[in-house]
N, C-alpha and C positions, 0 to 999 in steps of 0.2 A: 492443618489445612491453612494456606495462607488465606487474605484477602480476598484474591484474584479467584480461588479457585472458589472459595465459598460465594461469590457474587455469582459465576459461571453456573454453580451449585444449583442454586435459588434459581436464573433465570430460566435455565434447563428445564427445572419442575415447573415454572409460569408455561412454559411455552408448550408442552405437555397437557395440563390443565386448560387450556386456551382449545386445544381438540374439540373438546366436550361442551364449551363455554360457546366456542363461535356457534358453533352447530344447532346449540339449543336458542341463540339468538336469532340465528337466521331461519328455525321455523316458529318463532313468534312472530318475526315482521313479513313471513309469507301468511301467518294468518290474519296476520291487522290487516295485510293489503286486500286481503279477499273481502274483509269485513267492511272495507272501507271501498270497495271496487267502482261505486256510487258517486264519492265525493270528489272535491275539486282537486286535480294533480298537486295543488301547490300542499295541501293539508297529507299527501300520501310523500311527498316529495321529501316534509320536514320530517316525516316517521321513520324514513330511508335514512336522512341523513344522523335522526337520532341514534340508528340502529348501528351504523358507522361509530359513530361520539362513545356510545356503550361497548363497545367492542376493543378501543383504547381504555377506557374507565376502568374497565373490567380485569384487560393485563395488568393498570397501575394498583390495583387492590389487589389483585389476586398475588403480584410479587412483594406486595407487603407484607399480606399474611402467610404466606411459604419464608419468608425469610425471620417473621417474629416466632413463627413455629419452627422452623426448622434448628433452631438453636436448643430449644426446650425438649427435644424428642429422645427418648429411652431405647435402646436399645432391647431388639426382643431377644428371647430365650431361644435355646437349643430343642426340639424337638425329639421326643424318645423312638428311637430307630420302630418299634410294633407300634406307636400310636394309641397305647394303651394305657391306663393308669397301675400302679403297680408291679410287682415282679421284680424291681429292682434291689441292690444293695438299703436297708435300713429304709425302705420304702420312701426312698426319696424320687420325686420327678420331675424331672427338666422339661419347660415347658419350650416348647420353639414355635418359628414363626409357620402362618398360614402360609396357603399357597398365595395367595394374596401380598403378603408381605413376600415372596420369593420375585413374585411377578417385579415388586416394589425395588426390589434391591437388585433386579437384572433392568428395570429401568432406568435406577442410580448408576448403574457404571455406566451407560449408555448416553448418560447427559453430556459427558467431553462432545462426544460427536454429536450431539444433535444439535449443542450451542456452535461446533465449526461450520456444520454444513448452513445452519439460520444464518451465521456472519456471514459465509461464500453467497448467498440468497439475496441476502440485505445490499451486502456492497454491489449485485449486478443487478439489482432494481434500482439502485441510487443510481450509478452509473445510466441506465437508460432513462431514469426521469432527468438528469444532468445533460444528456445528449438530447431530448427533447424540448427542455425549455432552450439549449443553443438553437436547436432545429426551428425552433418558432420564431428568435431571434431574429434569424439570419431571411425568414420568409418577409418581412416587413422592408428588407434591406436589399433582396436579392430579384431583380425580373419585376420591379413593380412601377407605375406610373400613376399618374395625375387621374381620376377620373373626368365623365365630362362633366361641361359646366350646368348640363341638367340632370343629370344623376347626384351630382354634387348640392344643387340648390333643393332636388327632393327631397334627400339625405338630412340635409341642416334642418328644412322646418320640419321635418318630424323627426329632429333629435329635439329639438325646441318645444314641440307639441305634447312629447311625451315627457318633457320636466329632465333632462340629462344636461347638467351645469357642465361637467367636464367636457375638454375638448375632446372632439374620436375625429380620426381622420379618416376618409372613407379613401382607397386604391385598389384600381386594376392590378392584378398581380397573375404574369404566367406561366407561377409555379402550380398554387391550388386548384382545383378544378371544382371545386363548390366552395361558395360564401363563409367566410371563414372569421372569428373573432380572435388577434393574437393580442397580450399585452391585459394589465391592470389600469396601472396608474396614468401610464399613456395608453388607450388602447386604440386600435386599427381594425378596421373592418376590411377584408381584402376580398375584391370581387373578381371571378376569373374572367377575364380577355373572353368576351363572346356569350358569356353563361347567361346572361341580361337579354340576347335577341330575342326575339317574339315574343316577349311575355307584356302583356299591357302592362301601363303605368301603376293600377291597383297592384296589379304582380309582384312587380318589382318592388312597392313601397308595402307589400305584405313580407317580402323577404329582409328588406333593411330592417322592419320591424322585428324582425326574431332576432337580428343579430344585435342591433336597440336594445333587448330584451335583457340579450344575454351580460350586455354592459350593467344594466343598470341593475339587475342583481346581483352584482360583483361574481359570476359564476365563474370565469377565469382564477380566480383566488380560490375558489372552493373547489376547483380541481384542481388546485396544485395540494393541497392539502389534502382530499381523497387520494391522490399518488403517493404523498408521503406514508398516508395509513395502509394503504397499498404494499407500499414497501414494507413497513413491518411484520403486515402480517401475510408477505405472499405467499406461505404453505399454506392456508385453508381455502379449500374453493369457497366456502358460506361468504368470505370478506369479497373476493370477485363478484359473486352475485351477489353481497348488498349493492357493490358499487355499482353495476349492471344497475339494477335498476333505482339505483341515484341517478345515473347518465340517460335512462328513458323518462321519468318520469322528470326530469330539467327541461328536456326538450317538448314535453307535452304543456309546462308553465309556460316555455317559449310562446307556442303556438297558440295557445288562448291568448297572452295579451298581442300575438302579432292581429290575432281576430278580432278583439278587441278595440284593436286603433285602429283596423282595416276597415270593420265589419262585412267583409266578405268571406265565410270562407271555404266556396267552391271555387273561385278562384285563386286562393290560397293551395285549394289541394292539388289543382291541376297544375300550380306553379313547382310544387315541391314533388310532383311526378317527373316533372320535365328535369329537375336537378337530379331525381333518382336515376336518371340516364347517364350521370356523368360519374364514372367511379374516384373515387378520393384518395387521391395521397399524403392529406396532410400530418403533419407532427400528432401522434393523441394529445399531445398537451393542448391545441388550439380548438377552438368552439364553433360548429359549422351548422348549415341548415338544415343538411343531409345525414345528421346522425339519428341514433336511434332506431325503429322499425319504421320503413317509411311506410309500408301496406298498413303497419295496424293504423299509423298517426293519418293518414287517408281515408283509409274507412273511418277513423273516430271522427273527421272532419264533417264527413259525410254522413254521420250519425248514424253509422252498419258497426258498431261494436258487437262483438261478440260476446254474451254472458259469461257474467264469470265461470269459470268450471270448477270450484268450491263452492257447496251449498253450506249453509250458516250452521246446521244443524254439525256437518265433519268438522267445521273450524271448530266451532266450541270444545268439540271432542278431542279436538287435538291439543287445543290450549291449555284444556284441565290436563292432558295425557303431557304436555308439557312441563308443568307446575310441578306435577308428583315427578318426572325426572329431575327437575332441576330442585327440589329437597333432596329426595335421594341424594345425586351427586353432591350435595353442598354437604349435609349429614359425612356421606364416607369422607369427604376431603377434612372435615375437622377430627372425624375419628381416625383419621392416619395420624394426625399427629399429638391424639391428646391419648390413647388407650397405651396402658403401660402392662407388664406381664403379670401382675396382683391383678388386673382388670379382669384380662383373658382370663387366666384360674377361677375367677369369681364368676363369669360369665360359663367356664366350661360347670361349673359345679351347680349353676341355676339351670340349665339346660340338661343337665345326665343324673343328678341328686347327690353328686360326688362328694362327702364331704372333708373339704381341706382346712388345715392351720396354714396359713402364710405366714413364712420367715425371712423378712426383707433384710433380715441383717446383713451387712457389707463382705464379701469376701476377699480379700486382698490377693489371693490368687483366681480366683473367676468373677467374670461378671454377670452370669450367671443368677437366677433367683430362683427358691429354690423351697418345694411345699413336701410336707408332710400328708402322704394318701390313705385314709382307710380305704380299704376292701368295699366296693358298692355290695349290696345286698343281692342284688341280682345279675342277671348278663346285661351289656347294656350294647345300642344300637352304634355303629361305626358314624364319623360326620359323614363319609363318604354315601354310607348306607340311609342315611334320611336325606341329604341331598337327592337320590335316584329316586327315592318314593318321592319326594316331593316335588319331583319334574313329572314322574309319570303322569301322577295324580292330577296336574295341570294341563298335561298335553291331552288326557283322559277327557277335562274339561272341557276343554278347545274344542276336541270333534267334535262334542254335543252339542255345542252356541249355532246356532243358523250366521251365517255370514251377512253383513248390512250389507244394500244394493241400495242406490240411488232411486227414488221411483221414475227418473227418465230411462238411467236405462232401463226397467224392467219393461217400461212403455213398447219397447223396441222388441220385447219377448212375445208380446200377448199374441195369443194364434185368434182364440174367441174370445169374444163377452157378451153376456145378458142384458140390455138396456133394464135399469130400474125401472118397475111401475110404481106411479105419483102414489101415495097414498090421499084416497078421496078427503078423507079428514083434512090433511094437511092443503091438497087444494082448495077447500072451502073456506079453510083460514087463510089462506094465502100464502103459507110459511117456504119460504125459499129457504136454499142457502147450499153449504156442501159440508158431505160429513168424509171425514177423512180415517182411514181406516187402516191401522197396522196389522200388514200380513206373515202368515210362512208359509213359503210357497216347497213344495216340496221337489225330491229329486225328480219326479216325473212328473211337473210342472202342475203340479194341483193346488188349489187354495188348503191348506190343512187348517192353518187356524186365523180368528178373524179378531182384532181389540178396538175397542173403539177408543179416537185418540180427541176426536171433534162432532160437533154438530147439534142441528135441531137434532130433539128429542122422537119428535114424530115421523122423524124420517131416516132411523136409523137401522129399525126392524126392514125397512125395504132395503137398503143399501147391502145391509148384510145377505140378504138373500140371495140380492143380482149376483154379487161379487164371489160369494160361493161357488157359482157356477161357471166362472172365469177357470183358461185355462192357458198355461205359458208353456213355450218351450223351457227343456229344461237347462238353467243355469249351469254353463260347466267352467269347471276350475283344473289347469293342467290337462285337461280332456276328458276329465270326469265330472259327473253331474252331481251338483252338491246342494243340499237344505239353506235355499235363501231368505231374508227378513227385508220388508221395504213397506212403502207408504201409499196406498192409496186413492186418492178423492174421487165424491162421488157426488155430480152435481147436479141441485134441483135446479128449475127452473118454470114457473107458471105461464110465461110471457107467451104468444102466439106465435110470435117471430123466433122460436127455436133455432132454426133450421138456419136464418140467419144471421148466425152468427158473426160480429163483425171479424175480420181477418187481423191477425198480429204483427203489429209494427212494432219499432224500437219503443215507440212511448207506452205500450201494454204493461202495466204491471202484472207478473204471474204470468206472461210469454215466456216460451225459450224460444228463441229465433233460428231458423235452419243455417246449415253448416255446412259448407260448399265441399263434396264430398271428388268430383270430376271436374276438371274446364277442359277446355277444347281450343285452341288456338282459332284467330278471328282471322281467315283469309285477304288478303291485302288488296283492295280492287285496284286493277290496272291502269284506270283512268286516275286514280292516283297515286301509285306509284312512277306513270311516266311525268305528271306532273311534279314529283317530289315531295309530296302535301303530307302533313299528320293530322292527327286530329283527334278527340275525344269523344267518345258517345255516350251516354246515361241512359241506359234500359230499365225502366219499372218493369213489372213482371210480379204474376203471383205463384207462390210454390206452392203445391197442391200438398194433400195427406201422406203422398207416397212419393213426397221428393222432387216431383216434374215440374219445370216451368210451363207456365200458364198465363193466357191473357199478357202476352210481349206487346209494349210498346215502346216507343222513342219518347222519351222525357228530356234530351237534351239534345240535337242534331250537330253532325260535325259536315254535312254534307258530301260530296265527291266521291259517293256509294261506300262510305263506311256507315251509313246506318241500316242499310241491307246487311252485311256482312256481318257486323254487330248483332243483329237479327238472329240471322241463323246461325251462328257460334253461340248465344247465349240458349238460343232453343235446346242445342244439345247437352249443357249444363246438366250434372242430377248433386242432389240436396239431402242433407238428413231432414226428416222435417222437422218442423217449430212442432211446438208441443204447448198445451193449456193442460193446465192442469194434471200433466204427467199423461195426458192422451194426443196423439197428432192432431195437428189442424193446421189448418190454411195461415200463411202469410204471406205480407208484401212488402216487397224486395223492391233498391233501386241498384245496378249494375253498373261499372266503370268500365269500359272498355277503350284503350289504348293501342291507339298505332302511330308509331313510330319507327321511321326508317334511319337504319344504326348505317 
């Protein structure tokens, strides 16, 4: 084997290896982001971009060790055609390779082409990241003009304001159609011909500021460089979605310090609604305002985030369930290349009682190793044959486990429930609080059994009782109804004021906020549409238990009968509802309602 082919050898297996590697990195940094869904973009931003960093670290190690190992590896044995020990000539037997190692050596001749087709892969990513930075090139040079001299002197003092010593030149350009950053070490802010009309002056200097932004964290450099990792590794989707949301949460940095230097930022959202009208042709390699989700970066503006939809309890579960894959696979990748056929023999004989002499002596016509077998005492079991029991036996397992359910969605099941009564003791002491209670609910939606996972002491014989007498529809899975497992809570309260309750907002800790389930298009009033006029409206509104908007009002007015119209489109809205404590309840909503004539 020359050089060439042995390098090809090794990169084949990294690249191989790298399947299993990306995969398991890219569901650790979807658990970190859930865990972290709370914190500042800029701290989820650096996690992205480490997960990136480890995903090259991990090729550069991983082709190290394939290639210190792949020098050192033995050759396995021949296999006896019955899979048996015994029965042959002077009871000798030829050990051969698993099915494992068959897999292994139809993967080995398979590397030529899998390192041709990565090189054909690689060289038409290079090629497009090549034609892209020409493409941004040529936009700083091509259709661009002077801005004016007050766009120009707002531009300066808040580069000046925000600490940016480099020069950035700001220009009209009427190639892009949204606020674009091309360039490093010179860079260019390129604003499109018109995109600036109607936006007040906070507008406008909340837009320089994202693009500000984008300079002064050198982010143009650090996507040139996520395309580089791009290109090497463009077979895995896991590396697209790191980079995904590299490229969302940069832009959610953007937007905090544009709010930041602004401090506006509903006029920020309304600004970068108005850009969301304009669709984008620029180079992917240039930095624009308009990237990323603009509905989520709007509603976050507006502080309408949507909870996470990972609860802390699955992440954790996934993260351990992650760990124990990732030994596994690091375990089998060392044992492909340290386990020699004296192993296997020694291994077959700790597992069946077999007992062998190993004769490693050299034979100069086989290579070949080669044992000496008594006769076992008894029959003994095929691998094939405890492999099948020991699937059954786990899938046997399986039906019996009740399946987790989230306690929101089971929220969503309940038909009845028993309000708890206070236990008088515990009102006389006062004792508040909530006891939360691990269920299994069964196929025909019954409470079967109840654990107690929380709570006061004296209010857990009542809890138990109410919730006993709970009854869900039945959970189905494939269209069959199955034994589900879920959580819970069941809350005291002594206060007079019960009833009310106050309603949940984004700031509630222990909310889940409703979930816009229908919209309804906002009819365009006449009197401004002959006018030509758009305009914004902001509807508060409270969503009831059962998803209806309730109590509409105007919280922001855009006049010229779009906030009648606004009105009754929002009226017809319906909602999943917000939920407390894993039971519906009331929240409050504020609504964005957009017309614009295209």
């Amino acid at each position: 084997m020359t050089t060439g082919q042995y390098l090809a050898h090794v990169f084949g297996w990294t690249l191989l290896h790298f399947c299993w590697q990306g995969t398991l990195i890219a569901l650790l940094l979807a658990c970190v982001l859930a865990l972290l869904s709370k914190h500042s973009p800029q701290l989820r931003y650096g996690v992205c971009c480490a997960a990136l960093a480890l995903n090259l670290v991990t090729l550069a190690i991983t082709f190290e060790r394939v290639a210190v190992n792949d020098g050192g590896r033995l050759r396995h044995a021949v296999v006896s055609p019955n899979g048996w020990f015994g029965g042959v000539p002077e009871d000798l037997v030829q050990v051969t390779p698993s099915r494992l190692d068959e897999l292994e050596q139809a993967l080995d001749h398979s590397l030529p082409v899998v390192v041709i087709v990565w090189s054909l892969g690689f060289a038409l990513c290079v090629t497009r990241l090549s034609l892209g930075l020409a493409a941004a090139r040529r936009l700083r040079l091509t259709g661009t003009m002077p801005a004016s001299i007050e766009e120009t002197h707002l531009f300066l003092a808040l580069r000046e304001r925000i600490g940016i010593d480099r020069p950035v030149r700001l220009l009209r350009s009427a190639v892009v159609q949204v606020p674009a950053v091309v360039g490093w070490l010179r860079p260019v802010v390129l604003i499109p011909i018109g995109a600036l009309a109607g936006l007040s002056q906070v507008q406008i200097e909340a837009i320089f500021a994202h693009e500000l932004a984008h300079i002064r964290r050198h982010d143009y450099l650090v996507g040139i460089l996520q395309s580089v990792a791009e290109s090497l590794l463009f077979y895995h989707p896991a590396v697209w979605w790191i980079s995904h949301q590299i490229r969302k949460e940069r832009e959610l940095c953007c937007d905090d310090l544009a709010v930041s230097w602004t401090g506006d930022p509903v006029l920020y959202a309304h600004a970068l609604f108005q850009l969301a009208a304009q669709r984008s042709n620029s180079p992917a390699i240039t930095l624009n305002a308009n990237g990323g989700s603009l509905t989520m970066r709007i509603r976050r503006l507006l502080n309408q985030n949507n909870p996470p939809a990972v609860q802390p309890f699955a992440v954790l579960s996934v993260l351990a369930l992650a760990f124990i894959v990732a030994g596994v696979c690091f375990s089998s990748a060392q044992a492909q290349h340290s386990l020699t056929a004296v192993d296997r023999l020694n291994m077959i004989h700790a597992i069946t009682g077999v007992h062998s002499v190993i004769d490693t002596a050299s034979k100069e016509s086989s290579d070949l190793m080669v044992a000496k077998v008594a006769q076992p005492a008894q029959p003994l079991l095929t691998t094939a044959d405890l492999s099948t029991l020991a699937v059954a036996d786990q899938k046997e397992q399986e039906k019996k486990k009740p399946i987790r359910v989230s306690a929101s969605i089971m929220a969503g099941q309940i038909v009845s429930t028993v309000n708890p009564v206070y236990p008088e003791a515990a009102r006389k002491a006062r004792i508040e609080g909530t006891v939360v209670l691990h269920a299994i609910i069964s196929e025909t939606g019954d409470v079967m059994a109840l654990q107690v996972l929380s709570g006061p002491t004296a209010l857990l014989d009542s809890a138990i009782d109410a919730v006993q007498q709970w009854k869900y529809k039945p959970y189905l899975l494939n269209g069959q109804p199955i034994e589900v497992s879920t959580t819970i809570s069941v809350t005291y309260s002594i206060s007079d004021e019960s009833s009310a309750v106050a309603p949940c907002t984004t700031q509630n800790s222990g909310c889940t906020m409703p979930v816009l389930l229908s919209a309804v298009e906002p009819e365009y009033p006449s009197q401004a549409r002959e006018a030509k006029s758009s305009g914004v409206v902001i509807v508060s509104l409270t969503v009831d238990e059962k998803g209806t908007p309730q109590n509409l009002a105007v919280f922001s007015s855009a006049g010229h009968g779009f906030d009648e119209k606004a009105l009754e489109a929002v009226r017809r809205y319906r909602f999943q509802p917000a939920t407390r404590n894993g039971l519906p309840t009331v929240a409050e909503l504020k609504i964005t309602v957009n017309f614009q004539l295209f």
